[in-house]
C-alpha positions as CSV (number, residue, x, y, z in Angstrom):
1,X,0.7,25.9,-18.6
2,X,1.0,22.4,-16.5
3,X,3.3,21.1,-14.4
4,X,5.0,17.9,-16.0
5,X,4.8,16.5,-12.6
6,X,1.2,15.2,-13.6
7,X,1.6,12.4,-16.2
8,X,-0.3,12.4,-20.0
9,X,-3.2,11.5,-18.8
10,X,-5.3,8.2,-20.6
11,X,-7.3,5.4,-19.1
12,X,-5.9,1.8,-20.5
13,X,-8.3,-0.6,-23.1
14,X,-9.1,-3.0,-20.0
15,X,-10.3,0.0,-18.0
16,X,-12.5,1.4,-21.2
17,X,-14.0,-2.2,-21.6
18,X,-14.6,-2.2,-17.7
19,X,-16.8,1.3,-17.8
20,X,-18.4,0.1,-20.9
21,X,-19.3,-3.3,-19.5
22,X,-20.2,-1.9,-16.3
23,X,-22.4,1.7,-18.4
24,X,-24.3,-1.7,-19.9
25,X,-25.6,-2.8,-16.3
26,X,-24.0,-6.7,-16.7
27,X,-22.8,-8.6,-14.5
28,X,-19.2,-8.5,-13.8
29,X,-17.3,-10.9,-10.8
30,X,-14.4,-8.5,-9.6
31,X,-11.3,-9.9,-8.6
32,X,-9.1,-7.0,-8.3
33,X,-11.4,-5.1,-4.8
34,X,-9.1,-4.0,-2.5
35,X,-11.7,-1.9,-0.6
36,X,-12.7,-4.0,2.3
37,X,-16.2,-1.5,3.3
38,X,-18.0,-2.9,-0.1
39,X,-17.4,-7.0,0.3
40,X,-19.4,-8.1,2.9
41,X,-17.8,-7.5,6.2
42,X,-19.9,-7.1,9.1
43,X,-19.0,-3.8,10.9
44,X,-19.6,-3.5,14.6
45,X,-22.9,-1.0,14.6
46,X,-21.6,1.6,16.5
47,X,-17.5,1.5,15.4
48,X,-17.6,5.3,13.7
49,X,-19.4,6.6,17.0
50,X,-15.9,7.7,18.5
51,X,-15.6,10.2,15.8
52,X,-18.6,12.3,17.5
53,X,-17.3,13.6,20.7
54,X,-18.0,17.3,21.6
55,X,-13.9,17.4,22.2
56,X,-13.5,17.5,18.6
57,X,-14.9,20.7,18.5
58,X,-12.2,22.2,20.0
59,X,-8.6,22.4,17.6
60,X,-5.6,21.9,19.6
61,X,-2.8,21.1,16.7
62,X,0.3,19.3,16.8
63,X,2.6,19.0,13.9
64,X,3.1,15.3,14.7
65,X,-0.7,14.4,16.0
66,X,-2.2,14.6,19.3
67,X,-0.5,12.6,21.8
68,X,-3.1,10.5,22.5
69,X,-3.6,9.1,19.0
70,X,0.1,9.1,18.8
71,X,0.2,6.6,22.2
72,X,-2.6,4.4,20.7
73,X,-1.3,3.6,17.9
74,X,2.0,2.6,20.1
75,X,0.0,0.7,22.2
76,X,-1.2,-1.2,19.2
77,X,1.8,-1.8,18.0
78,X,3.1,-3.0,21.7
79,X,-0.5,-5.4,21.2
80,X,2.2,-7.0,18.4
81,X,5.5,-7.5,19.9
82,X,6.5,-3.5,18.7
83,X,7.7,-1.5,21.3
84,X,8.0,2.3,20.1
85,X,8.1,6.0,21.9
86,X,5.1,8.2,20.8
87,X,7.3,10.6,20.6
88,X,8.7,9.0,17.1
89,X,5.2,8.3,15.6
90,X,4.5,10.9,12.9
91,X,0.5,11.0,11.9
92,X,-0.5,11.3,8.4
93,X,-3.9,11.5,6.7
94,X,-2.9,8.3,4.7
95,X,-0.4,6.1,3.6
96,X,0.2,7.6,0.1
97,X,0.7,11.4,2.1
98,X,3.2,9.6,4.5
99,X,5.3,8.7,1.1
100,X,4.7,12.2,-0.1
101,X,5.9,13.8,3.2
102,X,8.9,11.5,3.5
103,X,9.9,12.7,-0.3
104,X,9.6,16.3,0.6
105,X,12.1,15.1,4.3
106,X,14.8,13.2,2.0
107,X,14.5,14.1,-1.6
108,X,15.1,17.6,-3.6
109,X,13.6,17.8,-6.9
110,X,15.2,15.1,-9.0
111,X,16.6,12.9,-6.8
112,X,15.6,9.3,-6.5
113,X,14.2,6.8,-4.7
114,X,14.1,2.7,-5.1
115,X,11.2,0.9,-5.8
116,X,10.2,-2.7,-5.8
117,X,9.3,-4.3,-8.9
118,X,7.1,-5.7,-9.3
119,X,5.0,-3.5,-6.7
120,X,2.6,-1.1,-6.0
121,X,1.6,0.8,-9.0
122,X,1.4,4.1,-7.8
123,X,4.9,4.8,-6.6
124,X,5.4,6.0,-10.0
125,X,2.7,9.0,-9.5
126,X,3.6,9.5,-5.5
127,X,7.3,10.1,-6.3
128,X,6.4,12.4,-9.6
129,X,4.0,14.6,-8.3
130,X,6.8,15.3,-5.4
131,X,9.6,16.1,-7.9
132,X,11.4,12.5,-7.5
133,X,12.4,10.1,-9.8
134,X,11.4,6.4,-9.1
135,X,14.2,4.0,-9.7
136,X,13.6,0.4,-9.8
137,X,15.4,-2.4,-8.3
138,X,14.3,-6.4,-9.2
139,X,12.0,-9.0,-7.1
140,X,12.5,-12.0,-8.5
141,X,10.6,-15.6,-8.1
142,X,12.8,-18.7,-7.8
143,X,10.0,-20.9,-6.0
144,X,9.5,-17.8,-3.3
145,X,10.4,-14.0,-4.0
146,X,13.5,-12.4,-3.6
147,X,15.6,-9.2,-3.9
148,X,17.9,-9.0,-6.9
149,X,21.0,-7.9,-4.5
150,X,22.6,-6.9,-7.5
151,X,19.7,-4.6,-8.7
152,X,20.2,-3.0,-5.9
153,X,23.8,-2.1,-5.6
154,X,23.4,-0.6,-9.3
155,X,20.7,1.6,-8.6
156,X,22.2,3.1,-5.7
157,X,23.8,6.0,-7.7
158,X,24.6,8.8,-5.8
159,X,21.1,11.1,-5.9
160,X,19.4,8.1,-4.2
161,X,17.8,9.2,-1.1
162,X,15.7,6.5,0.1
163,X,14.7,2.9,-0.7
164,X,11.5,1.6,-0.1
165,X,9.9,-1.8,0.6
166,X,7.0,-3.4,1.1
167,X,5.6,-5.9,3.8
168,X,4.3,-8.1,3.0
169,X,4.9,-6.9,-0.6
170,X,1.6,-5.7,-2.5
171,X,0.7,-8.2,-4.7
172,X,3.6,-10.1,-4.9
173,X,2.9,-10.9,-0.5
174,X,6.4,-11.6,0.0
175,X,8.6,-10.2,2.8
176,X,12.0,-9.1,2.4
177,X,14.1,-12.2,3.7
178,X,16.3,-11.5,6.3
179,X,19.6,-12.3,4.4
180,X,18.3,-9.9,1.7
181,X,17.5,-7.2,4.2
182,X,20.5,-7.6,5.8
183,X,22.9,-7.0,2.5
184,X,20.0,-4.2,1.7
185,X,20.4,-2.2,5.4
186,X,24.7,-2.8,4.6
187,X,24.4,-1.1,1.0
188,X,21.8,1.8,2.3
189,X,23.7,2.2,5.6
190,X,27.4,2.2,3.3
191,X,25.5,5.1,1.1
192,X,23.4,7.2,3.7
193,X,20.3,5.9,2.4
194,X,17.3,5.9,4.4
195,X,14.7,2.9,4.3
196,X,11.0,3.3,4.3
197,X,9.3,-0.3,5.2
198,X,5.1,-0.1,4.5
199,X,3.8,-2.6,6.9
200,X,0.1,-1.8,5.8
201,X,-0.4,-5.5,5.2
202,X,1.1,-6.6,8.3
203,X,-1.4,-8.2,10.3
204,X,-2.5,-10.3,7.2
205,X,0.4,-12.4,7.3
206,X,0.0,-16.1,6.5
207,X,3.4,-17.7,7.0
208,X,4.1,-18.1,10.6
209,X,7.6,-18.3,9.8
210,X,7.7,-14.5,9.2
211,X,5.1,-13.5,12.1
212,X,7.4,-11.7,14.1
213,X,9.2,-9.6,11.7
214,X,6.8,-6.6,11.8
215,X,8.0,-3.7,13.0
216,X,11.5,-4.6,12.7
217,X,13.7,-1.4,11.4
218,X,12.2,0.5,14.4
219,X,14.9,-0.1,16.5
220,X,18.0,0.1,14.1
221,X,20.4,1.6,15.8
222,X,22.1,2.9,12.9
223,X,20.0,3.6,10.0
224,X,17.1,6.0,9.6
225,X,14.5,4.1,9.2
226,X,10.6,5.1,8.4
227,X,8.1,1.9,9.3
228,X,4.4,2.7,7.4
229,X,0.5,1.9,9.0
230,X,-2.9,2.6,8.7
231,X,-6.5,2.6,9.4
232,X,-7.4,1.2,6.0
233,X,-5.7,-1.9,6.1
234,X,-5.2,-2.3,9.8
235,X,-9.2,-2.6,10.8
236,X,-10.5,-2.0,7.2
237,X,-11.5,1.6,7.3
238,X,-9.7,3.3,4.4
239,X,-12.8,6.0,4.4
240,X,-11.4,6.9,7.9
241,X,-8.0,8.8,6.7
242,X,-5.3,8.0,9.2
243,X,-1.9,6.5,8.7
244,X,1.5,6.8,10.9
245,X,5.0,6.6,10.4
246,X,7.6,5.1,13.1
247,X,10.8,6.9,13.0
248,X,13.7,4.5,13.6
249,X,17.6,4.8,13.7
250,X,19.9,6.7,16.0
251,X,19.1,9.3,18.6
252,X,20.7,12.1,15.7
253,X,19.2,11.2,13.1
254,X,15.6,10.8,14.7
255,X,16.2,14.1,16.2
256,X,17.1,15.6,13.1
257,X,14.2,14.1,11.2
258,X,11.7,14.6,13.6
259,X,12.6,18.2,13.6
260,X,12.0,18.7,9.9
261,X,8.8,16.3,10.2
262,X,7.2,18.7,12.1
263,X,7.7,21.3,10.1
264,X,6.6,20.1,7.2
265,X,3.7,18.6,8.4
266,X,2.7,21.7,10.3
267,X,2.6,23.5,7.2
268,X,0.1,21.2,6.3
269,X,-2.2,19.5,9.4
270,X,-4.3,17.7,7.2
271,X,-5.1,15.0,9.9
272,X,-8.7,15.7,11.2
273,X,-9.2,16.0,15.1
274,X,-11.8,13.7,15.3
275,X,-10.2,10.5,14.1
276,X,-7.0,11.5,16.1
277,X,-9.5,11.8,19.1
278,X,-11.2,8.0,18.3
279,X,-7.8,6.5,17.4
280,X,-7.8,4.0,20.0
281,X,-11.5,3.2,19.7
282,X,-11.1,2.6,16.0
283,X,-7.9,0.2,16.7
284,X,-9.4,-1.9,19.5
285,X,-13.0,-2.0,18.2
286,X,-12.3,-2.7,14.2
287,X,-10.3,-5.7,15.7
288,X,-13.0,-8.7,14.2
289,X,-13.2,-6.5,11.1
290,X,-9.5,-7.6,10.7
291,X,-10.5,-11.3,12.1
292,X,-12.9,-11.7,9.5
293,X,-10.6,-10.3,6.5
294,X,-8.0,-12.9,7.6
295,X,-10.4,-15.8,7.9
296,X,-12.0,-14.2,4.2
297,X,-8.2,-14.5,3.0
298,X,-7.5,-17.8,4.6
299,X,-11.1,-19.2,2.6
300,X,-10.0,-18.0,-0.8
301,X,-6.7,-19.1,-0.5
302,X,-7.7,-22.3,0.1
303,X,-10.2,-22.6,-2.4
304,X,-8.1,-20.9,-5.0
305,X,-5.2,-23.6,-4.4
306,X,-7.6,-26.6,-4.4
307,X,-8.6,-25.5,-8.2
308,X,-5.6,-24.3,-9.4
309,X,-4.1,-28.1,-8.5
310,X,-6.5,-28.9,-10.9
311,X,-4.4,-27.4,-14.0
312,X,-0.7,-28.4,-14.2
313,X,-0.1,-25.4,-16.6
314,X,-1.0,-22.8,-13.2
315,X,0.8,-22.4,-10.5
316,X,0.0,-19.7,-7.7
317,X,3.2,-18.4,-6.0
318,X,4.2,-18.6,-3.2
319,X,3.5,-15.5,-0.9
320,X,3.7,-14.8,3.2
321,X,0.5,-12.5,3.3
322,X,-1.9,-9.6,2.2
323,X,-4.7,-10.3,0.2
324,X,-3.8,-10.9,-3.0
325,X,-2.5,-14.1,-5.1
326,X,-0.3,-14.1,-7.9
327,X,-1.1,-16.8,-10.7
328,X,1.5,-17.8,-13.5
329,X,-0.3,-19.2,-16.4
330,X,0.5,-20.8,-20.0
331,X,1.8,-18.3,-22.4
332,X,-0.6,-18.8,-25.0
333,X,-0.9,-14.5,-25.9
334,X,-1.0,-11.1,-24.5
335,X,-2.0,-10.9,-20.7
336,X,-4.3,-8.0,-22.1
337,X,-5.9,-10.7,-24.5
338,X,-6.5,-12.9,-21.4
339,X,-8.0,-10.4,-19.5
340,X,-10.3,-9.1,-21.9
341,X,-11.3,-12.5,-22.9
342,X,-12.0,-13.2,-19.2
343,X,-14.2,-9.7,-19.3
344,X,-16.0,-9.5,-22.4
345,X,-16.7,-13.7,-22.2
346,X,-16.8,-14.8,-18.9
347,X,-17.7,-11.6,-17.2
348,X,-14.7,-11.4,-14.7
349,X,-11.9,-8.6,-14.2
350,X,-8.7,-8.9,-13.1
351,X,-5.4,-7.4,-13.4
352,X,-2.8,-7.8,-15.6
353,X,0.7,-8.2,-14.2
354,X,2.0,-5.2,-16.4
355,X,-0.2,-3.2,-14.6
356,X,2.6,-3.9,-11.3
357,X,5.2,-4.1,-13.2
358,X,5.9,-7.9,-13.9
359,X,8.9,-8.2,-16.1
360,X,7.5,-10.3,-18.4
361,X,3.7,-11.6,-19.5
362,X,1.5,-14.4,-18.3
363,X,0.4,-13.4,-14.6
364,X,-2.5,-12.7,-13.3
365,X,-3.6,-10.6,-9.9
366,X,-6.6,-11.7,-8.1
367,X,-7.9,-10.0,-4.7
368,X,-8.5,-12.9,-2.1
369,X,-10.9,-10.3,-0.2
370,X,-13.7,-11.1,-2.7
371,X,-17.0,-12.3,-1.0
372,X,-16.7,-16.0,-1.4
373,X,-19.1,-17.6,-3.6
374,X,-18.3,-14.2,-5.9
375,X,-14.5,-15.3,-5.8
376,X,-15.8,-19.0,-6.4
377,X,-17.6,-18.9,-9.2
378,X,-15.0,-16.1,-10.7
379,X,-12.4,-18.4,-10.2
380,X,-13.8,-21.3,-12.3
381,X,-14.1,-19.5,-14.6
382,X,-10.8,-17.7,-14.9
383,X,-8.4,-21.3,-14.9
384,X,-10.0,-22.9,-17.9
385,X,-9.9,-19.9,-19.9
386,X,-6.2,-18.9,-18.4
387,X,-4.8,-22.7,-19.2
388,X,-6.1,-22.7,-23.0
């Protein structure tokens, strides 16, 4: 009676000992938030009051977004050294319905798309519920991440239809290097791939060395290219749905997939007037709510390094930016044993790095956007119990 398309559905023994833990009313330090409206950010008072203007009573659709919100969001990215036409700015309700509506532009049922790994865990579901087949290709860690080139070149069999990448990476918060996108772009652009690039994470970037490399397949002048924002991570509003896809490459191509864009999206217009109508607002005035996140990030970081310096068996690897941090610890069991130690003893959650995909055991995940003395007092407790 079901589509396959929708997975056998289950919740995993860390989550039943999470809603057990949490049915019991104790007290459990979370280290896997990645929903910046519940950590203690101070919101300017009055930031959701461009969503009530008597113009958004009136619905004037456009398959790629009103052309205001569309010239905001490139005036933003102009704010950042990204210089882009409205005219190739897509609008989407979020992030995970741009990778939906790129699948439906590039992919009949059964074709594939690379994937990082380790990555984002719902790439998996995104591509399935569109009728596509995730294919992974490796990240690997020799003292900073990088693409397994040859990972690549073997999963680019010919139903491949896109490749996608993320920057800075989610949770691994590495960029693509340059020699590795370069060899990437030459293998995609030799196959008639396109490349998707989610920049989400952008403006949390802590290496200045790869400051500038935002935004930088919107202007290829031979590959189609699709470059991924949004509200949520941009000024921390992921309750205010709006993402936006930059369409890069060649005049044809961005012709021809601008074309098809808008009608798929006009099937659709799931992007509500108002927030088109307060883009701008919401980009300039949720500024210090991205200030604060990056000086919240910078905090933990630095706290999180000073302690783990403390145990020779840890090491936290190296990353460029977002908001998480990757910890390698002893081997001493299951990462599953770890973490429900750390939740049923010490009271703290994190994630596993199976649930991103890590090709083998002993990571852990933690979210540097914790409120401080939380992620403080979670931490030592985490480092003992993780070094044996």
């Amino acid at each position: 009676m079901f589509s396959a398309r929708v997975p056998p559905l289950g919740s995993s023994r860390v989550a039943r000992v999470v809603a057990r833990l949490r049915a019991g009313g104790g007290p459990l330090l979370d280290l896997t938030t990645s929903n910046p409206t519940t950590v203690g950010l101070t919101y300017p008072p009055d930031l959701l009051g461009s969503l009530d203007v008597p113009d958004g009573l009136v619905y004037r659709p456009h398959p790629r977004g009103h052309l205001e919100a569309r010239r905001s969001v490139a005036d933003d990215l102009a704010s950042r050294g990204v210089e882009v036409s409205p005219e190739r700015i897509v609008l989407t309700a979020s992030t995970s319905e741009s990778y939906a509506v790129l699948f439906k532009l590039l992919c009949d049922p059964g074709d594939l798309a690379l994937v990082p790994q380790p990555s984002y865990p719902l790439f998996d579901y995104l591509s399935r519920l569109e009728g596509v087949v995730s294919s992974p290709y490796q990240l690997e860690y020799y003292g900073r991440w990088r693409v397994d080139l040859d990972s690549v070149e073997r999963g680019l069999e010919p139903r491949v239809r896109a490749l996608l990448m993320v920057n800075p990476n989610n949770p691994t918060g590495s960029w693509m290097a340059a020699d590795d996108l370069a060899r990437v772009r030459e293998l995609a652009l030799r196959q008639d791939v396109a490349l998707v690039s989610d920049e989400v994470f952008d403006r949390y970037t802590w290496d200045p060395a790869v400051a500038d490399r935002a935004g930088g397949l919107v202007n290829d002048p031979d590959l189609l290219t699709f470059t991924l924002g949004g509200l949520s991570k941009a000024v921390g509003l992921p309750q205010v749905k709006l993402g936006w896809m930059v369409v890069g490459g060649p005049d044809r191509l961005v012709r021809r997939a601008l074309e098809r864009l808008d009608f798929i999206c006009d099937s659709f217009l799931s992007v509500s007037t108002s927030v088109q109508l307060a883009a701008g607002t919401l980009l300039r005035a949720g500024r210090p709510v991205a200030d604060q996140i990056r000086a919240r990030v910078r905090d933990n970081l630095g706290f999180l390094d000073e302690a783990v310096a403390r145990y020779p068996g840890i090491q936290r690897l190296r990353a460029e930016g977002g908001w998480y941090a990757v910890l390698q610890v002893p081997t001493l069991g299951s990462e599953e044993a770890l973490v429900l130690g750390l939740l049923e003893e010490d009271g703290v959650l994190v994630h596993p790095g199976y649930f991103y995909d890590f090709p083998r055991e002993s990571f852990l995940i933690l979210s540097l956007l914790s409120p401080t003395e939380e992620f403080r007092d979670a931490v030592a407790r985490v480092l003992p119990r993780a070094s044996g």
